[in-house]
C-alpha positions as MATLAB code, in Angstrom:
seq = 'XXXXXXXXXXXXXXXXXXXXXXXXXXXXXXXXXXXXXXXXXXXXXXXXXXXXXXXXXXXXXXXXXXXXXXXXXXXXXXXXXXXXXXXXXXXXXXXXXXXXXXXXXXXXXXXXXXXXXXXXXXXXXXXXXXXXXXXXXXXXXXXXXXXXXXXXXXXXXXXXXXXXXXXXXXXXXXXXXXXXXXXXXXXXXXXXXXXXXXXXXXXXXXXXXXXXXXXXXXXXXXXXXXXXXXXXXXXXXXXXXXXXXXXXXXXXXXXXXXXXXXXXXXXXXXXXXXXXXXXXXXXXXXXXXXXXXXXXXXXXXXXXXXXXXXXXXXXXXXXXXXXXXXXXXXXXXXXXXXXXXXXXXXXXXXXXXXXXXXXXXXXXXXXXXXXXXXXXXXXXXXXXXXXXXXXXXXXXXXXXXXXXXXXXXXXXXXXXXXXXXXXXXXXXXXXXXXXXXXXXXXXXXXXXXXXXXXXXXXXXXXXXXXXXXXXXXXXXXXXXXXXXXXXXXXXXXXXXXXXXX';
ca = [
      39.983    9.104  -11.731;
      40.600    5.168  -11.876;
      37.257    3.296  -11.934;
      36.267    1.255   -9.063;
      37.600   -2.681   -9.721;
      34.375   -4.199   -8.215;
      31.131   -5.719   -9.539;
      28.465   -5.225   -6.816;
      24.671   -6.778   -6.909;
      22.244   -5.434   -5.208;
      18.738   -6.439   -4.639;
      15.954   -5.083   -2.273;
      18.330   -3.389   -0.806;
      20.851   -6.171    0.576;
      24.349   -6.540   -1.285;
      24.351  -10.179   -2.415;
      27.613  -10.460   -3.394;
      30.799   -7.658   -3.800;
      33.519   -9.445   -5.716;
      36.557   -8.809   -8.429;
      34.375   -9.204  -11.397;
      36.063  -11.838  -14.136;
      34.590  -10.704  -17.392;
      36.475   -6.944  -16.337;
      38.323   -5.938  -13.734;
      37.547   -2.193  -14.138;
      34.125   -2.793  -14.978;
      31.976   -0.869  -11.863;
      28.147   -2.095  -11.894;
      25.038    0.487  -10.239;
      21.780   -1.486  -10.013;
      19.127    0.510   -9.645;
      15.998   -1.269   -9.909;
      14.655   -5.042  -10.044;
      11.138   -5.317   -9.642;
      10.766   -8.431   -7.293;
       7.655   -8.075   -5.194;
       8.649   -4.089   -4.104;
       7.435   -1.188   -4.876;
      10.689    0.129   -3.575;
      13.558    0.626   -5.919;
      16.992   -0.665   -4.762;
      17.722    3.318   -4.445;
      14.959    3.747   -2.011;
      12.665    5.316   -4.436;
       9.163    4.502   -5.208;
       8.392    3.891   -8.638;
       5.125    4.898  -10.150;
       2.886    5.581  -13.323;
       3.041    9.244  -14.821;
       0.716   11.257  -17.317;
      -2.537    9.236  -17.038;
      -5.597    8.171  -14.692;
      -6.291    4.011  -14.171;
      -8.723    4.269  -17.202;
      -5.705    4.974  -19.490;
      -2.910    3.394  -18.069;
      -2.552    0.710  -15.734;
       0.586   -0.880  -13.470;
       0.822   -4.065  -11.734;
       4.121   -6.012  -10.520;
       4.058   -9.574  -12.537;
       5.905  -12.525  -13.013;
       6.351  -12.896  -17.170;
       8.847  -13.810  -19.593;
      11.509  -16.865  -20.365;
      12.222  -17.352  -17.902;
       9.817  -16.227  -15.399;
      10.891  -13.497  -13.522;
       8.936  -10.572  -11.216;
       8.855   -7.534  -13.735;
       6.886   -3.943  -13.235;
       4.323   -4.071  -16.047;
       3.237   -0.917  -17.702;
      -0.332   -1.306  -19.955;
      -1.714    1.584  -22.293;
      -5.208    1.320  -23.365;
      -6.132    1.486  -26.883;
      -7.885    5.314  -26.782;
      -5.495    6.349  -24.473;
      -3.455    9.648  -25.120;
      -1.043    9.785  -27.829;
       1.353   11.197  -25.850;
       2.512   11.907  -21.981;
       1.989    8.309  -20.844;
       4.759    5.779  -18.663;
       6.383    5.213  -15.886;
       9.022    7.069  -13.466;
      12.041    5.078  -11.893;
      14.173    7.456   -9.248;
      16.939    7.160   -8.810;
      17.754    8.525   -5.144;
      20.178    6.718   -3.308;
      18.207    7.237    0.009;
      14.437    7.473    0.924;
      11.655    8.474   -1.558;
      10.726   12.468   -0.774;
      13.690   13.561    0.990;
      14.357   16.446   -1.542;
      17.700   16.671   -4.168;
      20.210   14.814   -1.394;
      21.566   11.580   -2.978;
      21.024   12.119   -6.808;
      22.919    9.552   -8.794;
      26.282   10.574  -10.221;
      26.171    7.990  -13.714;
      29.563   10.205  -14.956;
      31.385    6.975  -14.817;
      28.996    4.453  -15.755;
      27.718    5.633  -19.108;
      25.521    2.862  -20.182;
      22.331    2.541  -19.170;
      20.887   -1.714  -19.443;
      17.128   -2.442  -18.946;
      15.702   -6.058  -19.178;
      12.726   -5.645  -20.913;
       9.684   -7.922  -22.703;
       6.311   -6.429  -24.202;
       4.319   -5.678  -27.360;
       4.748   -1.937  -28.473;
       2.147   -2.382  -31.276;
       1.722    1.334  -33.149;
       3.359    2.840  -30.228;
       7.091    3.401  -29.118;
       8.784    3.197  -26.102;
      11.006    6.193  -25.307;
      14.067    5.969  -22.657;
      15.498    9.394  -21.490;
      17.185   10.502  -17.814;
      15.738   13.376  -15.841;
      18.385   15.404  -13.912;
      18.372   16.328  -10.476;
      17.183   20.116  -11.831;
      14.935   21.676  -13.834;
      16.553   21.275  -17.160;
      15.400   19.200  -20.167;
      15.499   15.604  -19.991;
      18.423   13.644  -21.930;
      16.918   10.990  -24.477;
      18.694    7.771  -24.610;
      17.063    6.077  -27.012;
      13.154    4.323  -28.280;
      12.036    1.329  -29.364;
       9.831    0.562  -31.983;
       7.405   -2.750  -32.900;
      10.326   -5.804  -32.927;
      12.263   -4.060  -30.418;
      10.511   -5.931  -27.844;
       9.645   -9.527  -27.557;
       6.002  -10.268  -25.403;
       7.589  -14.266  -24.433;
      11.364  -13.374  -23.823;
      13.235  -11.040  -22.169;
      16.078   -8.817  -24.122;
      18.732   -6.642  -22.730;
      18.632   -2.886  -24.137;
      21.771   -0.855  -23.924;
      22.116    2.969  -24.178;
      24.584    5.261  -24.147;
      24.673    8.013  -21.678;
      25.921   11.343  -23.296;
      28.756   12.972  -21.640;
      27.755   16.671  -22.401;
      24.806   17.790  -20.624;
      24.797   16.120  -17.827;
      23.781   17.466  -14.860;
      26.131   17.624  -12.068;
      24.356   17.111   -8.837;
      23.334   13.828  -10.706;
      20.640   12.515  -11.998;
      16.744   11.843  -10.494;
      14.934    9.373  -12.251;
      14.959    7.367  -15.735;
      11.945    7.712  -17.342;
      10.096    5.302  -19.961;
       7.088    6.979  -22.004;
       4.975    4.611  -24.301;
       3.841    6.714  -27.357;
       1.636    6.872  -30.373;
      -1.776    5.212  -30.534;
      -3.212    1.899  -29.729;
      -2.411   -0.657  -26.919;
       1.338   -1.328  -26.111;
       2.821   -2.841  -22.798;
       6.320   -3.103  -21.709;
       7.419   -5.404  -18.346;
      10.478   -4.357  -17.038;
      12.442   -7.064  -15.089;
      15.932   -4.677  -14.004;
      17.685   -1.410  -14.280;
      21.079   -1.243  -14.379;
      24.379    1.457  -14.900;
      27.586    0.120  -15.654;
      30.871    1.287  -17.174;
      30.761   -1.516  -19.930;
      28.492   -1.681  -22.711;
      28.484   -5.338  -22.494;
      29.425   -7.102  -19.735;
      27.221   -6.348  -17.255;
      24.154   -7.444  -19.764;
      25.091  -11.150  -19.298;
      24.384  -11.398  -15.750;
      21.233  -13.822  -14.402;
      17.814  -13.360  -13.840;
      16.691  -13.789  -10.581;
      13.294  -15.520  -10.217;
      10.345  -13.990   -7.544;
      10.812  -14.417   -4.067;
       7.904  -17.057   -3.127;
       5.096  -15.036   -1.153;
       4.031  -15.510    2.298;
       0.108  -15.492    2.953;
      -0.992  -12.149    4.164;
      -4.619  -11.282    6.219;
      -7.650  -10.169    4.013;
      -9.708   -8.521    5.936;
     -13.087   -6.770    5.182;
     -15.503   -4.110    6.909;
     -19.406   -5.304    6.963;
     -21.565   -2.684    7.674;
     -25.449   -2.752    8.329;
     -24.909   -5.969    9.831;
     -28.765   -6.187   11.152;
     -29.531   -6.668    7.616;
     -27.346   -9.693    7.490;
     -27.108  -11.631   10.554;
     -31.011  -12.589   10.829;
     -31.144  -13.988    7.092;
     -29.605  -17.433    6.420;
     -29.342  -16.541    2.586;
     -27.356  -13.526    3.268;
     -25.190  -14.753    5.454;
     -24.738  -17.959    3.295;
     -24.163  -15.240    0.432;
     -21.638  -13.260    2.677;
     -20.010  -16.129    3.607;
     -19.363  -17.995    0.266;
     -17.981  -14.661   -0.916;
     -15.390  -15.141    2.440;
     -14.251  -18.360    1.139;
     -13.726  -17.257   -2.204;
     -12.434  -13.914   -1.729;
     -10.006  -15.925    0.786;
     -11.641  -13.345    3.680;
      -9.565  -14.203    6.726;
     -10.832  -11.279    9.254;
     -14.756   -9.676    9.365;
     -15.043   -6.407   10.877;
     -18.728   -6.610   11.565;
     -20.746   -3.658   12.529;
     -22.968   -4.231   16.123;
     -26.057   -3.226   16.957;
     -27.085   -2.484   20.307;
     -30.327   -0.809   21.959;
     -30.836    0.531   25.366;
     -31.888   -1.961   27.749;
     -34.702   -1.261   30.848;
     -31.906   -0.288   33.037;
     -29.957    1.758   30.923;
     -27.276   -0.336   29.567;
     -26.271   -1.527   25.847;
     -27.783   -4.470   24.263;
     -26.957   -6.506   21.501;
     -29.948   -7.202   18.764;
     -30.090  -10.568   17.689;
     -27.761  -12.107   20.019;
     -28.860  -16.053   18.681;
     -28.060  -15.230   15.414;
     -24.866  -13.056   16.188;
     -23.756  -16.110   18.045;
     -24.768  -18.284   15.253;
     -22.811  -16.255   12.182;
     -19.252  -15.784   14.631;
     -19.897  -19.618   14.841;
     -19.877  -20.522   10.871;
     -17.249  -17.486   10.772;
     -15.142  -19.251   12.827;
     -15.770  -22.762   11.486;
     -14.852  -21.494    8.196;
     -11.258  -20.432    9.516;
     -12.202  -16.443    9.492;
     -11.295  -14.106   12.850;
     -14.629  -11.888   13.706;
     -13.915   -7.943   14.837;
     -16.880   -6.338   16.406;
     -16.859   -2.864   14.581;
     -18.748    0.431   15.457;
     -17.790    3.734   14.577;
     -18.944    7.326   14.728;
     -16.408   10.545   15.206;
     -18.780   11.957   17.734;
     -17.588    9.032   20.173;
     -14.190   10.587   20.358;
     -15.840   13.463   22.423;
     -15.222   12.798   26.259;
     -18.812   13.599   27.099;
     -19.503   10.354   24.627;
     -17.149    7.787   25.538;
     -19.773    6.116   28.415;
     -21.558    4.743   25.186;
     -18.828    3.332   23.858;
     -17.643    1.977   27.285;
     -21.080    0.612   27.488;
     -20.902   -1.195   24.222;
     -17.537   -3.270   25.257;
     -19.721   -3.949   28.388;
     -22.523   -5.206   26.264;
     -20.161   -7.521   23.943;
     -18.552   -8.993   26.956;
     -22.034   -9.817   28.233;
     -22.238  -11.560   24.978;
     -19.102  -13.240   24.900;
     -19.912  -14.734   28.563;
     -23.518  -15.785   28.082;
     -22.511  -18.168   24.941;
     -19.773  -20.733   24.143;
     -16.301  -19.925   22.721;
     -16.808  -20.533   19.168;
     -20.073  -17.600   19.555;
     -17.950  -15.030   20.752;
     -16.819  -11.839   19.266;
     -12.498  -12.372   19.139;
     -11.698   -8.217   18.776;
     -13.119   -4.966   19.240;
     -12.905   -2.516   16.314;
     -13.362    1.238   16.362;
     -13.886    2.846   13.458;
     -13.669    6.817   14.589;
     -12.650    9.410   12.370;
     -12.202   12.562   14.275;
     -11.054   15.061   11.874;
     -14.695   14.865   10.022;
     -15.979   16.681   13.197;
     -16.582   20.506   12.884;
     -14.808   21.037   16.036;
     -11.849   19.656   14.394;
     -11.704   22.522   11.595;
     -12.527   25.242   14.223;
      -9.716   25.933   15.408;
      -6.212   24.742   16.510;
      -7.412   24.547   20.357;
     -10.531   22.894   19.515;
      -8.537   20.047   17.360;
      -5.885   19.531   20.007;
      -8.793   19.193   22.435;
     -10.419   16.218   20.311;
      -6.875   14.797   19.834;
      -6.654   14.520   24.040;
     -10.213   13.283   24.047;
      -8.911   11.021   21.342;
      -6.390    9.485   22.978;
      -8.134    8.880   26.171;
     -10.298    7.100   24.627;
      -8.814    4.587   22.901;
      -6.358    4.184   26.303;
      -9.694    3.066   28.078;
     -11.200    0.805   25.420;
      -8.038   -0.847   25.128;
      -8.129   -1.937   28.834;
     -11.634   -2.563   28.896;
     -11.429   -4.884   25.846;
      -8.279   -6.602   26.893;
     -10.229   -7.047   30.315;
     -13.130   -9.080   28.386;
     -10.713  -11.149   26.464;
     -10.566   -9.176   23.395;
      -8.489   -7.784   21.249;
      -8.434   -3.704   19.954;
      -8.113   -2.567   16.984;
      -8.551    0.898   15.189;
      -8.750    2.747   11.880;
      -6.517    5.683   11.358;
      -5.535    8.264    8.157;
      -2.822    7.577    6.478;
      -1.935   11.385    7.118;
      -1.233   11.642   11.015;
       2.296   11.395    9.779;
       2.353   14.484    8.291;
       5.528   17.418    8.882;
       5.606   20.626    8.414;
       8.129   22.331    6.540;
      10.779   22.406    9.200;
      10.043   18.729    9.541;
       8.318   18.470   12.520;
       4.405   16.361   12.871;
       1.654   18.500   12.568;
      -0.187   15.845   14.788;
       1.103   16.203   18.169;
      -0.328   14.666   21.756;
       0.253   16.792   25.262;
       1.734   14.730   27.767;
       3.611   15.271   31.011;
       7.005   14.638   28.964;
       6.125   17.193   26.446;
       4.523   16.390   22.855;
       4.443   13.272   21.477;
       3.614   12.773   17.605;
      -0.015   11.259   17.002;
       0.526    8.435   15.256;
       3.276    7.301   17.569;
       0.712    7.805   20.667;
      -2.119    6.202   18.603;
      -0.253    3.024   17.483;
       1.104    1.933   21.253;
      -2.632    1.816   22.379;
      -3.696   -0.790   20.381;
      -3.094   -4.332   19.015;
      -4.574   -3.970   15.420;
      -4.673   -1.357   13.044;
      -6.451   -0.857    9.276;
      -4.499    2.131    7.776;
      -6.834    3.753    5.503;
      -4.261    4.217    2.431;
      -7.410    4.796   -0.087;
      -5.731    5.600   -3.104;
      -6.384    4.297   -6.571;
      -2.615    2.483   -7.247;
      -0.901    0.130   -5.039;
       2.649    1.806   -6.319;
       4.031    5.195   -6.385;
       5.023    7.706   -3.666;
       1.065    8.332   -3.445;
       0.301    4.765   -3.885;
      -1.746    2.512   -1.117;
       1.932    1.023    0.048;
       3.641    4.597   -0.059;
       1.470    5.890    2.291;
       1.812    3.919    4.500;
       5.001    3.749    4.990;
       5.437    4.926    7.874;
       2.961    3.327    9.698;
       4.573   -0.376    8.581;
       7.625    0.941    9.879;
       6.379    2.118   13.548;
       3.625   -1.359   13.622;
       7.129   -3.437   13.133;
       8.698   -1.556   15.671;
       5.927   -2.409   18.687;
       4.770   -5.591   17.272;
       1.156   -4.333   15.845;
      -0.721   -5.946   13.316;
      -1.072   -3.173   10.589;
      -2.804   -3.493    7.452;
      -3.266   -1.280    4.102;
      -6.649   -0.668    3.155;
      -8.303    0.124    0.051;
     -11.561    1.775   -0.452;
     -14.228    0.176   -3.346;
     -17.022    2.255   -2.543;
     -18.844    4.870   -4.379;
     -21.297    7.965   -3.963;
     -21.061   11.419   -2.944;
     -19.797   10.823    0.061;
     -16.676    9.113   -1.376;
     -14.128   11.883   -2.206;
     -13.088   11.876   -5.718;
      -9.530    9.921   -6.522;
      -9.353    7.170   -3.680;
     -11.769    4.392   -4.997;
     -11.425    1.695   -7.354;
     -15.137    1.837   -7.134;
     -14.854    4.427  -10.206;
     -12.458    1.724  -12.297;
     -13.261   -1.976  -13.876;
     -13.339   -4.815  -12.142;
     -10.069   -6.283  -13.933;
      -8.184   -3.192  -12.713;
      -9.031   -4.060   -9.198;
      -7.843   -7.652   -9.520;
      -4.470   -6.561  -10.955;
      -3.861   -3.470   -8.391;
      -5.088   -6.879   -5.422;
      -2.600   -9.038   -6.898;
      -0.056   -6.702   -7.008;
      -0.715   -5.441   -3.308;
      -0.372   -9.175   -2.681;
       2.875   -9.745   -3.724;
       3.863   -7.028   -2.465;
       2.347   -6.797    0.942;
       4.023  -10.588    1.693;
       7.134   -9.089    2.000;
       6.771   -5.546    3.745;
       7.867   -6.021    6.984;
       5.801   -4.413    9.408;
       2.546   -5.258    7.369;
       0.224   -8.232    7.849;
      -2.195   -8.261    5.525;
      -4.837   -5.856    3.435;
      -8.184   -4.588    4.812;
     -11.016   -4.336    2.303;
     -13.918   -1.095    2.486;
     -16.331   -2.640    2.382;
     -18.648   -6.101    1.815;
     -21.850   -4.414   -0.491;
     -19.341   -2.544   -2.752;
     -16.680   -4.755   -3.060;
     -19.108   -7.887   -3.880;
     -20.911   -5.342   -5.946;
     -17.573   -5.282   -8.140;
     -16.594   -8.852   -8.586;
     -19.955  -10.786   -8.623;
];
């Protein structure tokens, strides 16, 4: 079959340029991969770490090498394994999970190119292609000690053996850093091609420049806080440094002579939302309990919008609360794990409720937010939700009933790696996508608590400090260019201080 006469670049998913290439005019060019502030491969796929918790091996997206450029960096510790340790490219030409459909057919581009930099050490760096089926995995090639340089990046080529291919294509390439000691390897592009050389002298292509994104961070316990100038001095400073740019901050209320919701310390609520402000940062009033989803609850939590816009009126703008935030997690009540009546009955009761406080809240001049799973997207295996809401027009899924009601919403995507198809911006995919679609301010969260209470697996609480910072800068860079996302919410202020200072 005559090979294609195009050269065609493609990054984050947009064709830059499709041209009759002059170095050869039968030379056809598949890029697969340059890591430039994504977690998305130009296939669709999501790349991610394989064979080893955080404490072992680490990822982060970087900018590195001569000349700079945005790389995926891959860092084994020195007692990690000896073996089983790396990273996973797919190579799907269509969305991440959507089973074998859209394997890559590499039968007529043969060599495989990868930009690379690091410092193997004692270790090697082994290249191989899985297939689209069960069977073995096709080395390509390793790299030992001088193979890589740690300040410059150099173009590895290897040859794709005809025989043993697999013909519905091929899923991923995958890089595996063995032998002992610490090694890293930053990979800057992937590429096939049908010439072992041409295609390796084409430019690098430096980061995209980010965009700022929100930061915002759950306070709890605020009674503790507000009434102290030292903490909230403390709490503040750690805003400004942290570069904090929303507070959701827990409220306290007690049952006044007549029946209705009070706030406790109201002077010095009025007085923290007013250094809050000054100091740039937007101030959520939180509460939260999954027994408030209940219908025979939701006069309390009526009660407490009532109570903040009593607040709100009886003090000057720069005092006043600017959002409401609920924090209810229904699928922790028993009635939820009953049955499948008793958990579309909360799910009704659910809805409802967040309908009400979004028009009472909206009434006082505030906005609403929520805090939802990650999971309400989930399908079955004929691909329907499993999350549905009754309504007159039939069922509706969850998350797209959920999202509509409200203006704000902290997805809680606790997971312990910002890449990967289980990674913090994997999950939430799907919620990005829908918040884009009806204008909603969605963020990814991560979770930096501890205890038993905090399920094993989904907090960075459990890691180093340092691999925080690099999984934050990474979500970063990539969080200021996923559409549909404006920011990263942060569980919560005593942990997450706890960490860092």
């Amino acid at each position: 079959m005559r090979r294609c006469p195009w050269t065609v670049w493609v990054c984050g998913g947009m064709v830059l340029s499709a041209s009759i290439s002059l170095a050869s005019s039968h030379e056809t060019v598949i890029e697969v991969a340059r890591f430039d502030n994504s977690v998305r491969t130009v296939q669709g796929g999501l790349f991610h770490c394989i064979g080893a918790l955080p404490n072992h091996l680490y990822d982060r997206l970087v900018t590195t090498g001569d000349p700079a450029s945005g790389a995926w960096r891959l860092d084994v510790a020195a007692g990690a394994p000896k073996k089983g340790l790396g990273g996973e490219v797919p190579l799907f030409d269509n969305a991440y999970g959507k089973g074998s459909h859209g394997l890559l057919d590499v039968s007529r581009t043969p060599y495989l190119h990868a930009r690379l930099n690091g410092e193997l050490g004692d270790r090697s760096l082994h290249v191989e292609l899985v297939p689209g089926t069960d069977g073995p995995a096709i080395a390509l090639g390793t790299l030992t000690g001088d193979g890589l340089d740690a300040g410059a990046w150099r173009v590895h080529t290897w040859t794709i053996p005809a025989e043993g291919l697999d013909p519905s294509g091929v899923r991923a390439i995958r890089l595996m850093l063995e032998g002992e000691g610490q090694a890293w390897v930053a990979v800057e592009s992937l590429w096939f091609s049908s010439d072992a050389g041409a295609a390796s002298a084409r430019p690098v292509v430096k980061p995209a420049e980010r965009r700022p994104i929100r930061l915002a961070m759950w306070v709890w316990k605020t009674r503790d806080i507000v009434p102290d100038p030292g903490r909230v001095e403390r709490l503040l400073g750690f805003c400004k440094r942290q570069k904090i740019t929303d507070l959701f901050c827990q409220v306290h209320a007690k049952k006044s002579a007549d029946g209705e919701l009070e706030l406790i310390f109201e002077d010095e609520q009025r007085a923290f939302n007013t250094a809050a402000h000054r100091a740039g940062i937007k101030v959520h009033a939180l509460d939260g309990d999954p027994h408030f989803v209940l219908k025979r609850n939701h006069e309390r939590t009526f009660k407490l919008v009532e109570a903040l816009d009593r607040f709100n009126q009886a003090g000057p703008p720069e005092g006043r609360y600017d959002a409401v935030h609920m924090d209810n997690e229904p699928y922790v009540l028993k009635e939820w794990k009953k049955d499948a009546a008793s958990q579309q009955a909360i799910i009704q009761d659910y809805i409802e409720l967040n309908r009400e406080l979004r028009r009472r809240a909206n009434a006082a001049g505030m906005e609403y937010g929520v805090d939802i799973p990650f999971w309400w997207d989930k399908v079955d295996e004929s691909g329907k939700r499993v999350y549905n809401v009754e309504t007159d027009d039939g069922q509706v899924p969850l998350l797209d009933a959920i999202l509509p009601l409200v203006q704000n919403a902290g997805i809680m995507s606790y997971r312990v790696r910002a890449t990967g198809s289980n990674g913090i911006v994997g999950c939430s995919l799907t919620e990005f996508e829908l918040g884009a679609k009806l204008g909603i301010d969605v963020m990814a969260s991560i979770e930096t608590a501890v205890g038993p209470k905090v399920e094993k697996g989904i907090t960075f609480g459990a890691y180093p400090a340092g691999y925080l910072l690099q999984q934050l800068d990474t979500l970063e860079r990539v969080l200021a260019h996923q559409k549909g996302c404006v920011g990263l919410a942060i569980h919560y202020y005593k942990s997450f201080e706890g960490m860092l200072e």
